[in-house]
Structure formats: structure tokens, C-alpha cells
C-alpha positions as CSV (number, residue, x, y, z in Angstrom):
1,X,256.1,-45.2,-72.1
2,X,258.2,-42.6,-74.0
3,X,256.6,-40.0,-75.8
4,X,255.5,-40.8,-79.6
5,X,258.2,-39.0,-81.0
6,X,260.6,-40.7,-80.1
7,X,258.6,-43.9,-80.5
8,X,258.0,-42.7,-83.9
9,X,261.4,-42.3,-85.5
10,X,262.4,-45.5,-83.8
11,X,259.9,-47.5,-85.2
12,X,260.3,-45.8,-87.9
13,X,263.9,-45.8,-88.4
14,X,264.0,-50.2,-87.3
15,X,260.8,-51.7,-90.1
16,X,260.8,-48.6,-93.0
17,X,264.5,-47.4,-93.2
18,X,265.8,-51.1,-91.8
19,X,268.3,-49.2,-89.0
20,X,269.2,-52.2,-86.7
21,X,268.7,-51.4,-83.2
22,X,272.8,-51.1,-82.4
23,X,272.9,-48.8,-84.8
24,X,270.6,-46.5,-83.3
25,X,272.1,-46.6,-79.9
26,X,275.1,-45.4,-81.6
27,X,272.9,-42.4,-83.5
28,X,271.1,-41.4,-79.7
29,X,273.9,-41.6,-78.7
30,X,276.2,-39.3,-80.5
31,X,273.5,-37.2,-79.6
32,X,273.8,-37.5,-76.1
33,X,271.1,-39.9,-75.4
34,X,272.4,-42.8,-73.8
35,X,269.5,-45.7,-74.6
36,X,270.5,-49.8,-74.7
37,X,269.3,-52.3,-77.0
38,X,267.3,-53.8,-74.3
39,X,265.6,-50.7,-73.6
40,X,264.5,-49.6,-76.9
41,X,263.0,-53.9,-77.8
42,X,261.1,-53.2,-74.5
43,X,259.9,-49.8,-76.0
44,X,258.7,-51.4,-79.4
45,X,257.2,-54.2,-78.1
46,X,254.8,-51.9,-75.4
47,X,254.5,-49.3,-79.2
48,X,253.4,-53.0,-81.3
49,X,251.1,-53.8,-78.5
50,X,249.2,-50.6,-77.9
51,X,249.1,-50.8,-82.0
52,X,247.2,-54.2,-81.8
53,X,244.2,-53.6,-81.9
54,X,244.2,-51.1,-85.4
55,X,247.0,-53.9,-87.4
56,X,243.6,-56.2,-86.6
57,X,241.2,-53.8,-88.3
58,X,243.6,-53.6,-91.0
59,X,243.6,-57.8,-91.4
60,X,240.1,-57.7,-90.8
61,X,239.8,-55.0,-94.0
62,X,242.5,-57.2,-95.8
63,X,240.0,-60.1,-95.1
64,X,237.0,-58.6,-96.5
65,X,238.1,-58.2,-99.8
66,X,237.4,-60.6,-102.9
67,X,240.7,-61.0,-103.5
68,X,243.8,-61.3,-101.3
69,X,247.3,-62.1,-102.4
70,X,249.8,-64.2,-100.2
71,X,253.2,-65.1,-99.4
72,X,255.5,-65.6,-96.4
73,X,259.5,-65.4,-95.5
74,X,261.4,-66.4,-93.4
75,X,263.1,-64.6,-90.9
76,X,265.7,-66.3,-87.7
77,X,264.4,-66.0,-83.7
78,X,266.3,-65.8,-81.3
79,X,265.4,-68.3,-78.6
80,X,265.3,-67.4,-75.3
81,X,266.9,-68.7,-72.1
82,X,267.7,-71.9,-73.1
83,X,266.3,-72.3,-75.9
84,X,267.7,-72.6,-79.7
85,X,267.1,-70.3,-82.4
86,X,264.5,-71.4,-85.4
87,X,263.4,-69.9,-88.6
88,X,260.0,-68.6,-88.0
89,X,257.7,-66.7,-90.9
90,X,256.0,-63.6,-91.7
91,X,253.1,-64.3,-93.9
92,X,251.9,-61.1,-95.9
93,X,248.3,-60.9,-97.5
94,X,247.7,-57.5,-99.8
95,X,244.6,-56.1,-100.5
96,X,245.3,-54.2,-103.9
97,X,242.4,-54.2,-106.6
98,X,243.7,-51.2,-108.3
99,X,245.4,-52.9,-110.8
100,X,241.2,-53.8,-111.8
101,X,240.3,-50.2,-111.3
102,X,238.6,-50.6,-108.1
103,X,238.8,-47.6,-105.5
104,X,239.5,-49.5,-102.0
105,X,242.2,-48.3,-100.0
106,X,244.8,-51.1,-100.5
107,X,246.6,-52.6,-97.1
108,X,249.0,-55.3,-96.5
109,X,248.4,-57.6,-92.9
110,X,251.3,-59.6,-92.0
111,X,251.3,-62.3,-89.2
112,X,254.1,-64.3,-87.6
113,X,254.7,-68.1,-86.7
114,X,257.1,-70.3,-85.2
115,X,257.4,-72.4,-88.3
116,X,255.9,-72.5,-91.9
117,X,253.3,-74.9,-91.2
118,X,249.6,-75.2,-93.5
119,X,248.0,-74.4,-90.0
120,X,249.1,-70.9,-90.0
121,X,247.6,-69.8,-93.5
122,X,244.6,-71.5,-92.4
123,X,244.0,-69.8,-89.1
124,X,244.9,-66.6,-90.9
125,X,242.1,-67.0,-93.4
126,X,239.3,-68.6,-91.7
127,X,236.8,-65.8,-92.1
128,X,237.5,-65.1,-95.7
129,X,236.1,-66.5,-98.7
130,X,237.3,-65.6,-102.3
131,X,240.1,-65.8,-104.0
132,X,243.6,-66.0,-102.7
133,X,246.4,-65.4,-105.1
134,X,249.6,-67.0,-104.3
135,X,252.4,-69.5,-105.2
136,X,252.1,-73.0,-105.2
137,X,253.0,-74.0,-101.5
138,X,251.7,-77.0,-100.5
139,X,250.3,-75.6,-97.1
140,X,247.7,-73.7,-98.9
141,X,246.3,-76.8,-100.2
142,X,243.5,-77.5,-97.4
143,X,242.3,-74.1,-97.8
144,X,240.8,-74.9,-101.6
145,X,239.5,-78.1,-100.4
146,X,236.2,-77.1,-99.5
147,X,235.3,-74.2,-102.2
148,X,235.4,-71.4,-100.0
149,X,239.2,-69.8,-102.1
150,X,239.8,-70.3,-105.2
151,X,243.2,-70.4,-106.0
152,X,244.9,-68.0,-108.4
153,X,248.7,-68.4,-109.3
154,X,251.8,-66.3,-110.3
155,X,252.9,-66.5,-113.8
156,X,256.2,-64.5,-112.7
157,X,257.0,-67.3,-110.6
158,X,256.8,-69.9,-112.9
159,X,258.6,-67.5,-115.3
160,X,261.4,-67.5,-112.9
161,X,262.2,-71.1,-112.9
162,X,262.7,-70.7,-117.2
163,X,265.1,-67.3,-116.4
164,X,267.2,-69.2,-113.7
165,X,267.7,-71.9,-116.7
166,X,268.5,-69.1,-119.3
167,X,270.8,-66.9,-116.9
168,X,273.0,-70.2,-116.2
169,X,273.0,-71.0,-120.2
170,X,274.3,-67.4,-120.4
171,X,271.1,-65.7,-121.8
172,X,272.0,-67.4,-125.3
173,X,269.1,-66.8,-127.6
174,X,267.4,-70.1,-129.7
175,X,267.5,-72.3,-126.3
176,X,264.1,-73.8,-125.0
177,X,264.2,-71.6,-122.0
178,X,265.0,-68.7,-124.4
179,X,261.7,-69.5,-126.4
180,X,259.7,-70.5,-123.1
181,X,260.1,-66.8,-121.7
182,X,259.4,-65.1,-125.1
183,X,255.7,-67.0,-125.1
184,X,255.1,-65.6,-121.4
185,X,256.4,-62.3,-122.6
186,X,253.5,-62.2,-125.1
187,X,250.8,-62.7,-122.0
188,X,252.6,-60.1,-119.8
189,X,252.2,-57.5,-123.0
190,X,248.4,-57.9,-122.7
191,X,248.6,-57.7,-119.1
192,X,250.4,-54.0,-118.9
193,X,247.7,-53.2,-121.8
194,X,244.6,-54.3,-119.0
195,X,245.9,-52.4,-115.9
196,X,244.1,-50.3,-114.6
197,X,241.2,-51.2,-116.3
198,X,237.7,-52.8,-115.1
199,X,237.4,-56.5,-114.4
200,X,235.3,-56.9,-116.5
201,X,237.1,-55.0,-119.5
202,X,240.1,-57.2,-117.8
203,X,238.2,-60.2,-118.9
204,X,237.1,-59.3,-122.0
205,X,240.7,-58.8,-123.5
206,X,242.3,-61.5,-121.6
207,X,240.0,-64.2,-123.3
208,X,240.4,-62.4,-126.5
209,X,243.7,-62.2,-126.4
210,X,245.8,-64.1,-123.8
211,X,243.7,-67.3,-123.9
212,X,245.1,-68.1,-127.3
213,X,248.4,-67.5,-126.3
214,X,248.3,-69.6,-123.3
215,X,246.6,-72.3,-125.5
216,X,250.0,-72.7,-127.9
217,X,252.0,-72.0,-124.8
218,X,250.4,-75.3,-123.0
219,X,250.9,-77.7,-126.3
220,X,254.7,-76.5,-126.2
221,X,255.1,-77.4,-123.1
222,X,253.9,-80.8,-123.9
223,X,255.9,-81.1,-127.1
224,X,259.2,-79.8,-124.9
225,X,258.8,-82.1,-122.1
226,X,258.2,-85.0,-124.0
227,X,261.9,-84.5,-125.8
228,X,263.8,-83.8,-122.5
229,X,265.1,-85.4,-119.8
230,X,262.4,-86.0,-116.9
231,X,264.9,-84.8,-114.0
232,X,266.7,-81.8,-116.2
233,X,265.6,-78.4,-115.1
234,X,264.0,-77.8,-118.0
235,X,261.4,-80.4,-116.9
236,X,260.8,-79.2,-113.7
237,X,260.6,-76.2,-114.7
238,X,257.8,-77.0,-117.4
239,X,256.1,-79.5,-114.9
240,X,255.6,-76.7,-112.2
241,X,253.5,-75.0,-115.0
242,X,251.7,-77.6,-116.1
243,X,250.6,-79.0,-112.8
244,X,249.4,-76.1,-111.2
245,X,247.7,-75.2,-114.8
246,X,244.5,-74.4,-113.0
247,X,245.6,-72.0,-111.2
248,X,247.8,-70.3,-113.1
249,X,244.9,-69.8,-115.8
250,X,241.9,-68.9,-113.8
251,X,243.1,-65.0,-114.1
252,X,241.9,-64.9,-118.1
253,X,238.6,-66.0,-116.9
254,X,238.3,-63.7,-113.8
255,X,239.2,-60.2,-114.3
256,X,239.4,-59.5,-110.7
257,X,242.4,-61.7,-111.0
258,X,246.2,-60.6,-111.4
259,X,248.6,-62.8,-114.1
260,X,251.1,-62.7,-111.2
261,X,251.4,-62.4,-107.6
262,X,254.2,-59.8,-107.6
263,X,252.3,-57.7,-105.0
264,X,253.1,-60.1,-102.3
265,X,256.4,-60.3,-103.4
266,X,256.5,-56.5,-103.5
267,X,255.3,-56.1,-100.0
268,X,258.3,-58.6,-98.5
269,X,261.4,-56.6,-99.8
270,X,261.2,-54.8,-96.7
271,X,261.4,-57.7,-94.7
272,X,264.1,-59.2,-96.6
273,X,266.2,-55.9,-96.6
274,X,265.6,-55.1,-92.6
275,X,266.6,-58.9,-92.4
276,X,269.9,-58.3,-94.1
277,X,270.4,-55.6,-91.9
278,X,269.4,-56.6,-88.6
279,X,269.3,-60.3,-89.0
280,X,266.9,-61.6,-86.5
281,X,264.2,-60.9,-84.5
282,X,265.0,-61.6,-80.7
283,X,262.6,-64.4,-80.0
284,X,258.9,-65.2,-80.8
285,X,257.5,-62.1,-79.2
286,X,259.4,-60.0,-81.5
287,X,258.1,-61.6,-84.9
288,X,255.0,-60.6,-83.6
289,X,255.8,-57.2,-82.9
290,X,257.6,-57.1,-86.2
291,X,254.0,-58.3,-87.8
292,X,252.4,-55.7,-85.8
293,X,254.9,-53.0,-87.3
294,X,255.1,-54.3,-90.7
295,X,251.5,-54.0,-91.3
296,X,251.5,-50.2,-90.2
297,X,254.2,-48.8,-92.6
298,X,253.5,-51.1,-94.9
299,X,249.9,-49.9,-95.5
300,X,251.0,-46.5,-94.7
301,X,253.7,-46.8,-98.3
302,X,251.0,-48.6,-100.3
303,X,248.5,-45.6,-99.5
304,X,251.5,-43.1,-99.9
305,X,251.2,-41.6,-96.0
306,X,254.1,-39.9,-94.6
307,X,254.7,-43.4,-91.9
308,X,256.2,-41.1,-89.4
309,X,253.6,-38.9,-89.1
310,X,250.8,-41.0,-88.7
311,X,252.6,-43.2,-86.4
312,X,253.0,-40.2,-84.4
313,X,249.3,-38.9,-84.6
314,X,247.9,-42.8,-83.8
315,X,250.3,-42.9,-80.7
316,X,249.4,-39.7,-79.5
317,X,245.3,-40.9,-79.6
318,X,245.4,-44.1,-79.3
319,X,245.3,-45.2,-75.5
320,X,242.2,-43.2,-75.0
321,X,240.5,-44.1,-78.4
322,X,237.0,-45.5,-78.2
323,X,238.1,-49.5,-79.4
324,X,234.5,-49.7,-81.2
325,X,236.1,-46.8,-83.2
326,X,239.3,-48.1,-84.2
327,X,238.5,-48.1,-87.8
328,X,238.8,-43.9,-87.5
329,X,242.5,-44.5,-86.9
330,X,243.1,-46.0,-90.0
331,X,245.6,-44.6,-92.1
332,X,243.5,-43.8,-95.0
333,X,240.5,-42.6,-92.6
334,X,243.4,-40.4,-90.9
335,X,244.9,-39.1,-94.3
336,X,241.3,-37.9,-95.3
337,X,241.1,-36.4,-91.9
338,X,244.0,-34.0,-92.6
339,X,242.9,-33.2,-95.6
340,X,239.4,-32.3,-94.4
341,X,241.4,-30.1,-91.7
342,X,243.6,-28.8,-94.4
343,X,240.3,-27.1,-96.5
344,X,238.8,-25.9,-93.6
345,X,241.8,-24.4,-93.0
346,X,242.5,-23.1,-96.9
347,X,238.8,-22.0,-96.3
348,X,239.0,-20.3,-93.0
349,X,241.7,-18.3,-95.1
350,X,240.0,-17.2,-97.7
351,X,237.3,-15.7,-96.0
């Protein structure tokens, strides 16, 4: 295997700063370092797969929280010999409760399938219990069945389905879209007022506050539906509201809850901008090592770790790393680490 340097700033350069892999044939090069495409997939892959083993401690600290949020994209495979390319998926679930002041270093897991089917989120999450905060695909729906997650929904997706109306009616004020987004305005005022804050502050304010709103916001979207069309967008729009009510309400009473799932969404642009850029992963395999990838530098931005550097000082460890001990690999376990190092050091100084 080459050395983690170079196995750094590739991975690096491919799932943070989205360089497809031509590209940086073309960059080594220039610099004299003549590498092919093949070469460098066979170098991430053996990279992802010595990184196994610490993207599962971070699913597995993912897992343990109360509250995880979800999502999944789509991104084209490549089939191999013989073999047509398909639209596979990344799923993403985020551990983030700081937006309800609690301390836990955040982390994103992603994991990769073939297809978009319920069995995947299901297999993902067998071994959690809480509350998963998501959109309303219909593959989640086995997972509520039994009590063990409680779903949670995204007000800024359902938002989104009133601004699509109101962009295409030219942002004209007065329209029923216009008005539906100004009474989810007024619950996404409380919510930049309760971030940050305890859940149980959270709470406190929401019922005070946003559960009145809500209640006028549900009887006008009876009133609207009832005067238009049943197939016009603005009816589909309201009825994605009001079916998945439920869920899209349990935040006021839950302050561990978010009004939105928009740190999903947040951890996918990457995925959607490498995607643009490189435009498919080369078969099966390589979603996985995409997931595998993903889940490093994306925990590494969410805990604001230089990704190159800790890529560089896990590779450099890793193959002769006690496994019962993976957890001290960890990129907020290795940040404290250099910090620790970095006193001793200021320390050491000053003596």
C-alpha cells in the first residue's frame, strides 16, 4: 500500500474537495507522477477497507444516541463486466444534539445499497431505539411499527413543497402559498430563539409558544384545502402536512427534537457536489468505499478536524491498532490527543 500521505490527499482531494479521479491523474501527473485511474480506485478501496473497522465505531456511536436524523441519495454504479449500471443510495444518519445543548461529539455514518429499498433503513437501525428524524419516505414505515423509533419530521420539507408553489406564481405576495410560508415562518422564529438551549427549556417554549401557532396553522390548512382543487399543488402540498401531522408535531412536545431535519440534508451536499463532479461510483464496491470515506470527513467537518491530518495520523496507526481499542482512533478522541500533546508541550516550555 502507498504511504498515508499520499493516501491522504487522495482521499482527501476525491470525498472533501470532490476532485474526480481523472483529474488527479492529470495533477500527479504534471507533477511527474505517472498514476492511472485504475490504480488510484484500487488504492482507495485497500484505504476504505483498512478504515472499516473505525466508520463502524462511528455508526455504532451514531447508533447510541437518542436521537438520529436520516436521509439518503442517490448516486449511479457502474456495473461491472456485463452488467448495467443502477442507481444505488447512500443513506446518512447524524448524531447532532447540540442544537439541545448537549456536549456529545456529533458524527455522521453513511451506508450504501444497491437500491432504495425499506430493508436497508431497517438493517441499518436494528440496534437503535429512539427517535429518528427524517422525511416521510415510505420505507421507514416498518421501523415505527413496533414502538421501538418514534418518528419525528421536517418542517423545511414540507415548507418546501409551499416555496416550489410560490417561486412558479413568481413570489407574488397575498397567494395561499404566500400566506402558508409566512405561518411556518412564525414557528421557525421560535425555533432560532431555542437553539442551543436545553431540552427541556426547548420544550418549555415550544409548547408556550409554537403549539398555538401550529394549532391555527392546522385549521388553515383545513379551511384551504377544502376551497381548492383536490389534484392542484396546493392540495398536495397541504395534504403532505396534514398526513404526516404526527410527526411533524412531536418536536413541540420533545425538546430533544429538531423542527426540521436540515442536518441530514446538510450532511448530503457533499455527496451531491462530488456527484456532479465525478458522476458515478464504479460499481457496488465503490459505494461502499464511498460510505466508508464519507463517514470519515464527514465527522471529521462536523467536529471541525483538519480531515487530512487525521486521515494521515489513523493510516499511519491503524494496521497495528489493538481492534478492542478502535474507539481511541476516533476523531474527537484523536483531536483531544493533540491537544493533550500540545500542553505538555506548552508546558514542557515553560519550565
Amino acid at each position: 500500500m502507498a504511504g498515508g500521505g499520499l493516501l491522504t490527499h487522495i482521499a482527501v482531494s476525491k470525498f472533501a474537495d470532490h476532485v474526480p479521479l481523472y483529474r488527479l491523474c492529470q495533477i500527479y501527473g504534471r507533477d511527474g507522477v505517472e498514476m492511472s485511474r485504475s490504480t488510484i480506485t484500487d488504492m482507495i478501496g485497500n484505504c476504505a477497507l483498512l478504515l472499516t473497522p473505525l466508520a463502524e465505531a462511528i455508526g455504532r456511536h451514531v447508533l447510541k444516541a437518542d436521537k438520529v436524523h436520516g436521509d439518503d441519495t442517490p448516486i449511479r454504479a457502474l456495473g461491472g463486466k456485463g452488467e448495467k449500471a443502477h442507481t444505488g443510495r447512500l443513506w446518512v444518519y447524524v448524531r447532532d444534539d447540540r442544537p439541545s445543548g448537549d456536549k456529545a461529539p456529533p458524527a455522521v455514518w453513511f451506508q450504501y445499497s444497491a437500491d432504495r429499498k425499506g430493508e436497508h433503513p431497517a438493517r441499518h437501525l436494528k440496534n437503535f431505539s429512539g427517535i429518528l428524524q427524517a422525511d416521510a419516505y415510505s420505507g421507514y414505515n416498518a421501523i415505527y411499527k413496533d414502538g421501538r423509533i418514534l418518528e419525528a419530521g421536517c418542517w423545511s420539507h414540507a415548507r418546501r413543497k409551499l416555496w416550489d408553489i410560490h417561486v412558479k406564481q413568481k413570489r407574488l405576495p397575498g397567494t395561499l402559498a404566500h400566506e402558508g410560508l409566512v405561518r411556518i415562518g412564525e414557528v421557525f422564529k421560535v425555533e432560532a430563539e431555542v437553539n442551543g438551549r436545553s431540552a427541556l427549556r426547548r420544550r418549555r417554549m415550544r409548547q408556550a409558544r409554537t403549539a398555538p401557532v401550529l394549532k391555527e396553522l392546522k385549521s388553515w390548512m383545513n379551511e384551504t384545502l377544502a376551497q381548492v382543487s383536490a389534484k392542484s399543488p396546493m392540495a398536495l402540498a397541504i395534504g403532505y402536512s396534514l398526513s404526516n401531522w404526527t410527526a411533524l408535531t412531536n418536536f413541540v412536545n420533545d425538546g430533544r427534537i429538531d423542527a426540521h431535519n436540515n442536518t441530514a440534508e446538510r450532511a448530503l451536499r457533499g455527496v451531491a457536489i462530488g456527484r456532479k463532479n465525478y458522476l458515478h461510483v464504479g460499481s457496488d464496491a465503490g459505494g461502499h468505499t464511498a460510505a466508508v470515506m464519507y463517514t470519515l470527513l464527514g465527522t471529521c467537518r462536523l467536529n471541525q478536524i483538519n480531515p487530512q491530518r487525521y486521515l494521515r495520523h489513523v493510516l499511519e496507526r491503524i494496521a497495528d491498532h489493538p481492534i478492542n481499542r478502535i474507539d481511541e482512533l476516533l476523531p474527537w478522541a484523536v483531536a483531544a490527543k493533540w491537544e493533550d500533546d500540545a500542553d505538555e508541550k506548552d508546558t514542557l516550555l515553560a519550565a
